[in-house]
KEDREN-509207 format. One record per residue (C-alpha): y, x, z. Coordinates in steps of 0.5 Angstrom, whole numbers, padded with zeros to 4 digits. Last residue first. Example, Ala and Ser with C-alpha at 12.3 -4.5 7.8 and 13.67 -1.06 7.14 Angstrom:
! KEDREN-509207
<site><Y>-0002</Y><X>0027</X><Z>0014</Z></site>
<site><Y>-0009</Y><X>0025</X><Z>0016</Z></site>
This chain:
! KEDREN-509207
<site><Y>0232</Y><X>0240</X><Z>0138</Z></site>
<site><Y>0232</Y><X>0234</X><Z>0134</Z></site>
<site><Y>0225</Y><X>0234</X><Z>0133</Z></site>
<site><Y>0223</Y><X>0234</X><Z>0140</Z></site>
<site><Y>0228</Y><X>0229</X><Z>0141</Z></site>
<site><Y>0225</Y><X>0225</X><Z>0136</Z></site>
<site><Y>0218</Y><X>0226</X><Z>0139</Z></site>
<site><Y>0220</Y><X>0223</X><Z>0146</Z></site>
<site><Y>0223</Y><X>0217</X><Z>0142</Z></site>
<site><Y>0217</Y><X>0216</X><Z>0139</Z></site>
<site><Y>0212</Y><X>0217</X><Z>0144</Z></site>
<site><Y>0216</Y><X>0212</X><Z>0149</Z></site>
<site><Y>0216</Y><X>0207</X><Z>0144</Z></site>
<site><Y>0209</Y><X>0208</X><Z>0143</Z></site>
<site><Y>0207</Y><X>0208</X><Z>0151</Z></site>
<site><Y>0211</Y><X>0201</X><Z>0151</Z></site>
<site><Y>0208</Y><X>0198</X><Z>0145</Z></site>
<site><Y>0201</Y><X>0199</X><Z>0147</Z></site>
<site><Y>0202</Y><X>0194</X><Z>0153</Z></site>
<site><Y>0196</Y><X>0192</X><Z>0156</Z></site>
<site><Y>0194</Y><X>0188</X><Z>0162</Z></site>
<site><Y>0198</Y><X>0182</X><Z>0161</Z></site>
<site><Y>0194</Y><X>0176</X><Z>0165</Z></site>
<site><Y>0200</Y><X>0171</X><Z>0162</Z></site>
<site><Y>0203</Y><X>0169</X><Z>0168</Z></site>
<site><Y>0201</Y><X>0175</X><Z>0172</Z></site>
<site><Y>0205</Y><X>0179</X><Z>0167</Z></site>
<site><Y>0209</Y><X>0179</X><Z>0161</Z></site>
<site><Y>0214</Y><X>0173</X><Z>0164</Z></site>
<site><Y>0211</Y><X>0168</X><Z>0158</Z></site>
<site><Y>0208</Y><X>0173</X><Z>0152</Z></site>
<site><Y>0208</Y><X>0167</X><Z>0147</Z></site>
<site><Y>0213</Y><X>0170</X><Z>0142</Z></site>
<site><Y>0216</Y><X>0176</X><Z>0142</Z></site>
<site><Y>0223</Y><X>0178</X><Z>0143</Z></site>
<site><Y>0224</Y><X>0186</X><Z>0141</Z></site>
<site><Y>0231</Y><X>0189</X><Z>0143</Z></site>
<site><Y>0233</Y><X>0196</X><Z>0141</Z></site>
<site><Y>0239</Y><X>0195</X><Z>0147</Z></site>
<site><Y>0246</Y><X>0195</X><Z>0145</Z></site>
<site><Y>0248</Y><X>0194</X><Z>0152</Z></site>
<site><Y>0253</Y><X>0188</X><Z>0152</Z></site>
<site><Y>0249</Y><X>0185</X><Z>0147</Z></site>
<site><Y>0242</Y><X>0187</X><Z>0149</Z></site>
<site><Y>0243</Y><X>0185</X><Z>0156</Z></site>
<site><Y>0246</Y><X>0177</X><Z>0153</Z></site>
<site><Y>0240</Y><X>0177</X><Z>0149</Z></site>
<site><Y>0236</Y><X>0178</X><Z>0155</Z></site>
<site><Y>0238</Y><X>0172</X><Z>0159</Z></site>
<site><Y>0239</Y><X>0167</X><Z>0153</Z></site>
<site><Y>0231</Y><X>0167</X><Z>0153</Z></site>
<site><Y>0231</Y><X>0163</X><Z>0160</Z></site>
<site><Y>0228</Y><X>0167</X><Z>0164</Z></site>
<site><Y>0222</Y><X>0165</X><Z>0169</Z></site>
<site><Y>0218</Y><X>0161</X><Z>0165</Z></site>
<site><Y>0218</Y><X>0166</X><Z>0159</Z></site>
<site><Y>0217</Y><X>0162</X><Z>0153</Z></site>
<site><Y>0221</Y><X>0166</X><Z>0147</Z></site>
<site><Y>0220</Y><X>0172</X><Z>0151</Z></site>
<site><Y>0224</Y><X>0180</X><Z>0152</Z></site>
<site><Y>0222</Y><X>0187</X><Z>0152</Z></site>
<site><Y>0228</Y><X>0192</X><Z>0152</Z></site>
<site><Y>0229</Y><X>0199</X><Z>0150</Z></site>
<site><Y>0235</Y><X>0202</X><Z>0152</Z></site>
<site><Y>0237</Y><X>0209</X><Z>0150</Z></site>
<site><Y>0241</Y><X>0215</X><Z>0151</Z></site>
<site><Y>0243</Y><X>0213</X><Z>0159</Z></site>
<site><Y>0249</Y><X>0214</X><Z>0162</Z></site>
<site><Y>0254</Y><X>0211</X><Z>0156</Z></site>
<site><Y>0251</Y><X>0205</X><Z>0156</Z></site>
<site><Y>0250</Y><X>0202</X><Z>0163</Z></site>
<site><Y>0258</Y><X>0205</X><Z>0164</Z></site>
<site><Y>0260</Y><X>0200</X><Z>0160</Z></site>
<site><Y>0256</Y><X>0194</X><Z>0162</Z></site>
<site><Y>0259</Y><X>0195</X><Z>0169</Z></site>
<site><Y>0256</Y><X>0188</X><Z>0171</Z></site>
<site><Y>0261</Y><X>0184</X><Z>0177</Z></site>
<site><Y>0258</Y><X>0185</X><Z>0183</Z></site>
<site><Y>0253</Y><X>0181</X><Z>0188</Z></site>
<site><Y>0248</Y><X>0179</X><Z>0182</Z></site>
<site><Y>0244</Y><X>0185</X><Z>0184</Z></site>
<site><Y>0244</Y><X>0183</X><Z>0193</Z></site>
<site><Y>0237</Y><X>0181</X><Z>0192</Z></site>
<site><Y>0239</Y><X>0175</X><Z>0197</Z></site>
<site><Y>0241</Y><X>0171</X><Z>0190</Z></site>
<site><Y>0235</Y><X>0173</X><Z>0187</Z></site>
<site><Y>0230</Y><X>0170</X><Z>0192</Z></site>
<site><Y>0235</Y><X>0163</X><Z>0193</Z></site>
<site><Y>0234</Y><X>0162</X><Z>0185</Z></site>
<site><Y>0239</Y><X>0160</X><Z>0180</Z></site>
<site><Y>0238</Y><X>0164</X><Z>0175</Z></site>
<site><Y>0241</Y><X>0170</X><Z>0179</Z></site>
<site><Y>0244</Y><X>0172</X><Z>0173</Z></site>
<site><Y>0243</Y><X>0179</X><Z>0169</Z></site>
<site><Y>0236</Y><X>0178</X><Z>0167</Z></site>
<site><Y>0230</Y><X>0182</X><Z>0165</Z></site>
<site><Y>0223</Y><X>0181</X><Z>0163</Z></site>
<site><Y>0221</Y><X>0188</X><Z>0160</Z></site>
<site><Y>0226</Y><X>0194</X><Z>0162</Z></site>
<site><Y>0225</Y><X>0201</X><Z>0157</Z></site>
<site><Y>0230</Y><X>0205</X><Z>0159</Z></site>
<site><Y>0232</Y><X>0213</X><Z>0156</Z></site>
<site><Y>0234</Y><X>0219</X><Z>0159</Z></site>
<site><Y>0238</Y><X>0218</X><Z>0165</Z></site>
<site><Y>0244</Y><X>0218</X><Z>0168</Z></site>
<site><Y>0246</Y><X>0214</X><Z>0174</Z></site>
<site><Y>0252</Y><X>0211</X><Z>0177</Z></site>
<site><Y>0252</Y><X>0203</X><Z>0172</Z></site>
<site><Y>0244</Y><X>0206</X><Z>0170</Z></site>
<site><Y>0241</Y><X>0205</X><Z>0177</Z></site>
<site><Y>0244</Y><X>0196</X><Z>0176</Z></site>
<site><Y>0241</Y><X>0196</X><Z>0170</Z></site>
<site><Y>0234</Y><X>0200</X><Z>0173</Z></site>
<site><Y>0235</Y><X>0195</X><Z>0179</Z></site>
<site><Y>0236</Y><X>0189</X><Z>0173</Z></site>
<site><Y>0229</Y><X>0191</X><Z>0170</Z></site>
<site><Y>0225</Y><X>0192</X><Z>0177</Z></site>
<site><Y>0226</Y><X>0186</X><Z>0178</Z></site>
<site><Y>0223</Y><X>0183</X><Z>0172</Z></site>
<site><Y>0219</Y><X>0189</X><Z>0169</Z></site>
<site><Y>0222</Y><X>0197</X><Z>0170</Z></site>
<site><Y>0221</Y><X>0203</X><Z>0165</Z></site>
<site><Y>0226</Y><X>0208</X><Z>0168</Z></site>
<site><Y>0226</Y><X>0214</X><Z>0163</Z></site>
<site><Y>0227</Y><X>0221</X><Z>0166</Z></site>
<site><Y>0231</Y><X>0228</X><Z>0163</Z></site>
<site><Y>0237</Y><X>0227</X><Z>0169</Z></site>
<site><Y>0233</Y><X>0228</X><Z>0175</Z></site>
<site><Y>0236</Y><X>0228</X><Z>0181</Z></site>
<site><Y>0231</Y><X>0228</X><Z>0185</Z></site>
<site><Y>0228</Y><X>0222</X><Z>0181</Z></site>
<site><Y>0223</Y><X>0218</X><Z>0188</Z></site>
<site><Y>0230</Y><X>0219</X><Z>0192</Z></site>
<site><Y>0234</Y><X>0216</X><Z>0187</Z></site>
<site><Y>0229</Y><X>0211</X><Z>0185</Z></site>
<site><Y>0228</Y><X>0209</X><Z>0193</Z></site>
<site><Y>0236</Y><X>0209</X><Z>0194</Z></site>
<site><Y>0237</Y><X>0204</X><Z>0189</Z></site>
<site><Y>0231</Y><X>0199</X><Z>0192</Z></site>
<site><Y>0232</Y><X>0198</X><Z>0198</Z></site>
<site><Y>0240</Y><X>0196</X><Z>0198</Z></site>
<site><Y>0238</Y><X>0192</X><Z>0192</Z></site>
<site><Y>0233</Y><X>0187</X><Z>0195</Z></site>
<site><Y>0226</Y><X>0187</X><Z>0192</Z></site>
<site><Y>0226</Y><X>0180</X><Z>0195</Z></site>
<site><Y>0218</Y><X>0181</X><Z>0196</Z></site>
<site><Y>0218</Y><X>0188</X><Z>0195</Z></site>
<site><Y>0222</Y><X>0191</X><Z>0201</Z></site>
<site><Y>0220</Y><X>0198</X><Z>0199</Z></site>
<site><Y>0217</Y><X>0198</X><Z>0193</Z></site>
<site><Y>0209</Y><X>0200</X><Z>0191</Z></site>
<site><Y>0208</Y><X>0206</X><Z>0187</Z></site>
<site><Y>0208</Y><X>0209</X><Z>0179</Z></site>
<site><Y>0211</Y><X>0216</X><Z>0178</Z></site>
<site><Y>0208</Y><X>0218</X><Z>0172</Z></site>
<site><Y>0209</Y><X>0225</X><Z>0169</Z></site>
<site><Y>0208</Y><X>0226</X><Z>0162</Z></site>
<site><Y>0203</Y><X>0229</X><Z>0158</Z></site>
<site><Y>0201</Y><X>0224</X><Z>0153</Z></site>
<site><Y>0195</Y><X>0223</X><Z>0156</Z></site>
<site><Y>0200</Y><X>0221</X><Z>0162</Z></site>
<site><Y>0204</Y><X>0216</X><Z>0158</Z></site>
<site><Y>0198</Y><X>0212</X><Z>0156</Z></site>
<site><Y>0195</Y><X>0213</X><Z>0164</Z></site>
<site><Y>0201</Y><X>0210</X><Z>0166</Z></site>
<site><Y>0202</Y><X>0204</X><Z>0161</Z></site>
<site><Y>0195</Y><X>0201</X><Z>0163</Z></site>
<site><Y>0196</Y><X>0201</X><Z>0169</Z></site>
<site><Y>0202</Y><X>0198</X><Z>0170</Z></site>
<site><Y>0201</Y><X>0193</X><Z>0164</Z></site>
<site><Y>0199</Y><X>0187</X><Z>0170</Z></site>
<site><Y>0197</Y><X>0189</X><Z>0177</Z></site>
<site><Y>0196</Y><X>0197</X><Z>0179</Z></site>
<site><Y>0204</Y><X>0197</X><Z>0181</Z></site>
<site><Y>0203</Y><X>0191</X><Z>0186</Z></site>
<site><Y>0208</Y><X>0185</X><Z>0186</Z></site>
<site><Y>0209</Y><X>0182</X><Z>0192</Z></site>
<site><Y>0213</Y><X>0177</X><Z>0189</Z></site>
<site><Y>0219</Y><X>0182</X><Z>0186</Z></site>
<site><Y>0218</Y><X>0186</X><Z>0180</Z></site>
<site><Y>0215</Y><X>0193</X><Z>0178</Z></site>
<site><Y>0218</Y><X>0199</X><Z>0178</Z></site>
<site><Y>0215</Y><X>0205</X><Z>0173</Z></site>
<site><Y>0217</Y><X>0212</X><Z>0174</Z></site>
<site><Y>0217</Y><X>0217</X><Z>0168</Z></site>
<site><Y>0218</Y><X>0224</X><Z>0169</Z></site>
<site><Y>0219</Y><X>0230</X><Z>0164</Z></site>
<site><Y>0218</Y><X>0237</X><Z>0163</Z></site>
<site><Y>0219</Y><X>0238</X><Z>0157</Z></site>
């Protein structure tokens, strides 16, 4: 299978060689899997009319692609998955609001109503990673995107924003998912 990953960083500036980045990237290589890990354009706001068309571009019609998204990067692969189809989606740190921040607000992401239904229907899975003590997204955020998705949903404790904040430079739980799922198709076939 020849499968390609990409992984979208938040907003902020945030560099795809900061945080778990690295370390998810070389996990899913050693499996085989084409990794797809740059810099966004506009990556202070992460704005929507920038960033939708940079996944597009960067996917080339892939179907057979999983998107794995941290804080910003998360709602652009929500908001990917409303016209979009995709293998799977792993998104960490996530919300569905602008949480009342002026960055959020130009993002563009929360100017129209969520297509929940469709976000379902075009990827066969949603895995999503959440925490009790995120100082940016209250944990109420999350739980509402795992129910209007039916995410396979993971709340941890003490793992803050799963960044900078909390110096998280690994994320085991990620690449074995992936290897998981990845395995079950396999299987199925």
């Amino acid at each position: 299978m020849n499968m390609k990953v990409m992984i979208i960083p938040g907003n902020g500036n945030t560099d795809i060689s900061e945080n778990w980045f690295p370390y998810v990237k070389k996990g899913l290589e050693a499996l085989g899997i084409e990794i797809i890990a740059k810099n966004m354009p506009d990556a202070k706001l992460a704005r929507r009319k920038y960033w939708i068309p940079f996944i597009e571009k960067n996917l080339d019609g892939e179907n057979d692609a999983i998107l794995i998204g941290h804080s910003s990067g998360a709602v652009a692969i929500l908001r990917y998955l409303e016209t979009h189809k995709i293998l799977g989606a792993v998104i960490v740190g996530a919300c569905y609001t602008d949480i009342e921040l002026e960055e959020e607000k130009l993002s563009g992401y929360f100017d129209d109503e969520w297509r929940w239904d469709k976000i379902k229907q075009n990827a066969k899975w949603i895995i999503q990673f959440a925490s009790t003590n995120d100082p940016y997204i209250p944990i109420e955020e999350p739980r509402f995107i795992r129910d209007k998705t039916g995410s396979e949903y993971h709340e941890l404790e003490n793992q803050g924003h799963m960044g900078a904040d909390v110096n998280k430079t690994e994320f085991p739980e990620i690449v074995e998912i992936i290897k998981r799922k990845l395995d079950s198709v396999k299987v199925s076939k």
